[in-house]
N, C-alpha and C positions, 0 to 999 in steps of 0.2 A: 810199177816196180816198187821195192821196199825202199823202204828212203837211205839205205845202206848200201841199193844197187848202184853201178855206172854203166851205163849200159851203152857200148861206142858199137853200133851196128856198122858205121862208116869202116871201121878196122875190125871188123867182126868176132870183135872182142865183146865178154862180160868179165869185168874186175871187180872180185872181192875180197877186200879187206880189211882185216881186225875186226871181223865178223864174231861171237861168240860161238865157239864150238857146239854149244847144244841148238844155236839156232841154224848151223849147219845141217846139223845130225838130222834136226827135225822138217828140213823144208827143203835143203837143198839135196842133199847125198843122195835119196830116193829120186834124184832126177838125172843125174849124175853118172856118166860111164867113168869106174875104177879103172885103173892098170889089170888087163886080163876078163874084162867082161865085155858084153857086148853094147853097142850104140842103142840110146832110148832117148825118148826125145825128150826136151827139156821144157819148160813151161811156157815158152815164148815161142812153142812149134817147132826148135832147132834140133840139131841132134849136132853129140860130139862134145868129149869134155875131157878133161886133163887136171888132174887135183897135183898139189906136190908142195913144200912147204918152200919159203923164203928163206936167204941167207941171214934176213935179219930176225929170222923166227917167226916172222907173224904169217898165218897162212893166208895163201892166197888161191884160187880156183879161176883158173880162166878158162872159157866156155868158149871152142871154137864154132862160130856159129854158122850153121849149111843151111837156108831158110828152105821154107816147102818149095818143092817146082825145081825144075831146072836152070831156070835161069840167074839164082844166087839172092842174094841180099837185093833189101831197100837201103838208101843211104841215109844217115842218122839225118840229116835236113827233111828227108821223108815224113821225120815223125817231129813233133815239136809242141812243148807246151809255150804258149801264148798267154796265159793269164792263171793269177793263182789270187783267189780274196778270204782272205785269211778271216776269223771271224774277230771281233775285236767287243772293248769294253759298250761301245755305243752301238757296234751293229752285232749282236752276239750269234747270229747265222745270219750266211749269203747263201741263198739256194737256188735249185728249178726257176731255171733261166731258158730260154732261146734266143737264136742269129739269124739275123736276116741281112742281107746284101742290100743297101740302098744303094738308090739310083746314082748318085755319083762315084760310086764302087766301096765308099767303106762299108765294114760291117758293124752292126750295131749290134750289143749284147741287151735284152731286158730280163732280169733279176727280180728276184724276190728279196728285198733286204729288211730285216725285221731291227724293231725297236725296241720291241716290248720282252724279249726272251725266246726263248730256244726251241717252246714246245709249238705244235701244228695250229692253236689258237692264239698265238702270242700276237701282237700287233702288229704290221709290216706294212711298209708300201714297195711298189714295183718301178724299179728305178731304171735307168739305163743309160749306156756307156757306149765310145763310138772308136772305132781305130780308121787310121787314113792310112795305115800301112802295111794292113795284111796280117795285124793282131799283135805287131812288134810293141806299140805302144797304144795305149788308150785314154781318153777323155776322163775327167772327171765324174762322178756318177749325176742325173739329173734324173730328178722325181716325174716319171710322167701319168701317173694312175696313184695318185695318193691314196692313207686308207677310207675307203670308202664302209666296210662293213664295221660291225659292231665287235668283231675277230680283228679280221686283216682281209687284204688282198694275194694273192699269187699263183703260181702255175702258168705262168706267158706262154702263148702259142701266137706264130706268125704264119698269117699267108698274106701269098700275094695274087691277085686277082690277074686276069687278063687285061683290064680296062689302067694296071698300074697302081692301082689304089692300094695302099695296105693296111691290111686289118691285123688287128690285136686284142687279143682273145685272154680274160683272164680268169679267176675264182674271187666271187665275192663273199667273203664268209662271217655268217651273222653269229652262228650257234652251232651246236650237234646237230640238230636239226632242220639248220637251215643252210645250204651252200650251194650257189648258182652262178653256171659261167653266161659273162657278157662277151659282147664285141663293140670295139670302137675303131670306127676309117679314120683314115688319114689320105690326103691328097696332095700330102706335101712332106712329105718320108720323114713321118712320125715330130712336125714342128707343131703341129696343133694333132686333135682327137676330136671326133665327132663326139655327140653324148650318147652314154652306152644304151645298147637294143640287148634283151634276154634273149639267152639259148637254147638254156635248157630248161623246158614246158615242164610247169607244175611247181610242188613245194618238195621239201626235203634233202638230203644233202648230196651232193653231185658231185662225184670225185673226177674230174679230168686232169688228166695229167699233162706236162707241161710238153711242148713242141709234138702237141697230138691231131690238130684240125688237118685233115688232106682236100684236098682240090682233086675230085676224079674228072677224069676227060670228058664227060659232059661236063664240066663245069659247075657241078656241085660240089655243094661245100657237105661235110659228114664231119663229126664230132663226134666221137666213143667219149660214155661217159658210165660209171658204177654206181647206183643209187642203194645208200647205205639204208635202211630202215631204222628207224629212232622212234621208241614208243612215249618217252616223255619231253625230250630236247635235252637229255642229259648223257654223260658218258655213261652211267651205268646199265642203259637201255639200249646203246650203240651197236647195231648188228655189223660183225666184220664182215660177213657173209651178203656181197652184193648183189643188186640185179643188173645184167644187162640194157640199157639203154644208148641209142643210136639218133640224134639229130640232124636236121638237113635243111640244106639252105639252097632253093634253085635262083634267088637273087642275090646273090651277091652278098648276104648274111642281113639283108634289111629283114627278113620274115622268116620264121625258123617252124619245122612240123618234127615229131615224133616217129619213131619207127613204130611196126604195126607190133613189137612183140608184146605179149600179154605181163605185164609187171607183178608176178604174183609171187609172193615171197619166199625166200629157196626153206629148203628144210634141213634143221639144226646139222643135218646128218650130209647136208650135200658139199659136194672139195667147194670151197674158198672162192670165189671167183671177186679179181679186184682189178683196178688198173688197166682198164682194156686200150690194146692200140691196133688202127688198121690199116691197111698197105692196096692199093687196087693192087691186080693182076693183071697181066698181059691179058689173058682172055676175056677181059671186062669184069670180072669177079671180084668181090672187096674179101679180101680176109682179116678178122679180128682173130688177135692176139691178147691173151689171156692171163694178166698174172695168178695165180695159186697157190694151194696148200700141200698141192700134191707131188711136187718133185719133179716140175716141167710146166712150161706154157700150154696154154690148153690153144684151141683152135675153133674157128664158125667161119661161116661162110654163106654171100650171098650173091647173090646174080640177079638184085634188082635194082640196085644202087643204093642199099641200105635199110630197104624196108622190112624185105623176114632175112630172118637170120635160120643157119639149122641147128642145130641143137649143140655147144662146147662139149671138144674131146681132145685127147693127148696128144700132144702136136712131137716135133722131135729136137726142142730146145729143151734140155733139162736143163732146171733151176732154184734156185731156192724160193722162198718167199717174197719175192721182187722182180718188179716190173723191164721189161726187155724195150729194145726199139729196134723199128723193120723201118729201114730205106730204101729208092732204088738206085742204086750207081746210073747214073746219066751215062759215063763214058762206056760201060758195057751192058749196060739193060739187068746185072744181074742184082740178088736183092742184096742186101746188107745189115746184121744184126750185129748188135749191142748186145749183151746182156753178163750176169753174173754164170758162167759158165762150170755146171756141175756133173757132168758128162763121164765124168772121171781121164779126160784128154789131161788134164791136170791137176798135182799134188796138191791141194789146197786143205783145208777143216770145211766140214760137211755142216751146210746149215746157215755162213754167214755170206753178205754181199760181196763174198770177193774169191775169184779174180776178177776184173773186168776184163771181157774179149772182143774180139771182132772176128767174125765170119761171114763167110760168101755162100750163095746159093745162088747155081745153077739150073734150079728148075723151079724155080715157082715157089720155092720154100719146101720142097718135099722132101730136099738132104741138103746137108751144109757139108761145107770143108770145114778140119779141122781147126782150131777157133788160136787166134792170135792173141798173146794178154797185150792189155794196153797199161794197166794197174793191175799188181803182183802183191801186196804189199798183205803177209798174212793179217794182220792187225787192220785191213783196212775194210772204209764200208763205201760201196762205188756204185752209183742206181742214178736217177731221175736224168737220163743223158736224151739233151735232142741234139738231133742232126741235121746238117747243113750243108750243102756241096756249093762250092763255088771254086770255079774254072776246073783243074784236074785235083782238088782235094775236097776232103769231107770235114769239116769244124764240127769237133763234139764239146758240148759242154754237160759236165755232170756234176753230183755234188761228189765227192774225194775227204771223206772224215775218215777219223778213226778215234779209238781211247780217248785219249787228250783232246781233241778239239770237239770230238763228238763227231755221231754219223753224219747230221746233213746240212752241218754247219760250216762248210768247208765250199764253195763253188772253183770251180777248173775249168779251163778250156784249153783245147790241144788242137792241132791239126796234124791231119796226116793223109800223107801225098799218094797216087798213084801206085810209085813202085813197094810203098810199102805195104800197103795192101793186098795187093798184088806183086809178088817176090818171084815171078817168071819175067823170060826175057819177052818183049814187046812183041814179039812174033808169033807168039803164042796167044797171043789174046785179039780178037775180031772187036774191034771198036764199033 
């Protein structure tokens, strides 16, 4: 939401005030049912609005809100931010972080916190942070992956094994040329690290992104990763344009193989392909999800548990040039997407990370419901979100910049419960 909004879903109220009229004009009014027109729905899914000025002159618009579904509203506890790390003169970005649930039920958050500056080579270690209350409050930060590269470290990704063990997954970054993710176990919810094992086979730079490792039901571990091409180790030879690359691990991440696709370099002229994320299917099928250049996530798919892939195409997430996240809701089997939502379901500027949404897919990802914003905020930039479920809600953490503090120097985490997800009554929905 803009940092101007109030947004009380509990009273199914939105209150705005001493708003600037032109940033009414410009963001909200086109969402907005006048005196005499008809119900359009507003950027948060609702429909239903009422504008009219104050006796004190300042205007105010409050938004009667009717959420999708029959069954009404989620209640404002549904939704809830948890943590905000502002960036500061010593840590000048907090970013691409993940949550995982330790064994005695807190959640841990691991973060990338940098030292050295702002930009994607600046120095940083991956630190991490604990709550014992369900995110109300949290620990002090602790260095557990100091910098190891001649860059920095970061991008955490967590799994958790069947045997209990947890692993943690990071980027080691030496150069343009050089960036490789590790993994380190832990058999004591993350008080020691084993010494790190490499992931991803071979040289060159490996972009995985943060809360991306899945565990498929055999029991393999898979790692999407974008291998950039760099013809001298400098930015000026840096191809945005990546390859496809898929890693796998049938023990447990001690030994790591390649998928079988042929890594041959794309051509000047082909869409964008960065940021790959993948999801199983219910029918045993992996799908990779695609960030790009082309105005939507692109789409591949395999049915061998990550060995060929078939060839990326248009999937039905439009988006801008930023990467999405696919989860699956435990309490109803269906999928669940993150991304910057350009669909035109909402009044936004064309082009930047923002809104940030949430949506449902009932079939496997082949359509979504229309997309919920979590972050509204026109000025804002919202991407690198992993997700976590624990008990009936989903913990997302993503970076939340804008102008002032910059894109991805800003880290957030929020929770958001059940009914607000899902805004039907209980009887509607087959657990």
């Amino acid at each position: 939401m803009p940092p101007w909004l109030h947004h009380r879903c509990d009273a199914a109220f939105v209150e705005i005030e001493h708003m600037p009229m032109r940033t009414l004009q410009k963001h909200w009014f086109p969402m907005m049912r006048l005196p005499g027109e008809h119900h359009r729905r507003s950027r948060c899914g609702c429909v239903g609005a009422s504008v009219g000025p104050r006796p004190t002159g300042t205007l105010v618009m409050v938004l009667l809100v009717a959420c999708l579904g029959p069954g009404g509203m989620g209640r404002a506890a549904d939704f809830e931010t948890l943590l905000v790390i502002e960036p500061t003169k010593e840590h000048p970005r907090n970013s691409e972080g993940d949550i995982v649930q330790l064994a005695d039920g807190r959640l841990c958050l691991a973060y990338t916190r940098f030292t050295g500056g702002t930009a994607d080579h600046s120095a940083a270690d991956i630190v991490a942070r604990t709550s014992d209350d369900g995110g109300k409050t949290w620990s002090a930060d602790r260095v557990i992956v100091p910098n190891e590269g001649q860059a920095n470290v970061m991008s955490v990704s967590f799994a958790r094994l069947k045997t209990g063990e947890l692993l943690l997954f990071y980027l080691r970054k030496h150069g343009w040329d050089d960036l490789a993710m590790f993994v380190r176990r832990s058999t004591d919810e993350l008080a020691t690290l084993s010494e790190p094992v490499r992931v991803t086979l071979g040289e060159g730079y490996h972009v995985v992104n943060n809360g991306r490792v899945v565990q498929l039901r055999t029991g393999r571990l898979v790692v999407p990763a974008a291998l950039h091409p760099c013809l001298d180790g400098t930015a000026k030879t840096f191809q945005p344009r990546a390859i496809m690359r898929v890693f796998f691990s049938d023990d447990g991440g001690r030994t790591w193989q390649a998928d079988a696709m042929a890594p041959a370099p794309p051509s000047p002229t082909s869409p964008m392909l960065q940021e790959p994320g993948i999801i199983e299917l219910k029918d045993g099928r992996s799908m990779m999800y695609i960030r790009t250049n082309q105005g939507t996530q692109y789409e591949c798919f395999s049915d061998d548990g990550g060995v060929h892939w078939t060839a990326p195409g248009p999937g039905p997430l439009a988006s801008p040039l930023s990467p999405a996240t696919v989860g699956r809701v435990p309490w109803t089997g269906d999928l669940l997407a993150v991304w910057n939502d350009h669909s035109g379901w909402h009044v936004f500027p064309t082009g930047k990370r923002t809104p940030l949404c949430l949506a449902v897919s009932r079939d496997e990802g082949r359509t979504w419901s229309p997309s919920r914003v979590i972050e509204g905020d026109p000025d804002g930039w919202y991407c690198y979100t992993s997700m976590t479920f624990v008990g009936d809600r989903v913990i997302l953490s993503y970076c939340a910049g804008d102008s002032q503090v910059g894109g991805l120097n800003r880290l957030k985490v929020v929770s958001v419960g059940r009914e607000w997800l899902y805004p039907v009554a209980a009887k509607d929905r087959v657990d």
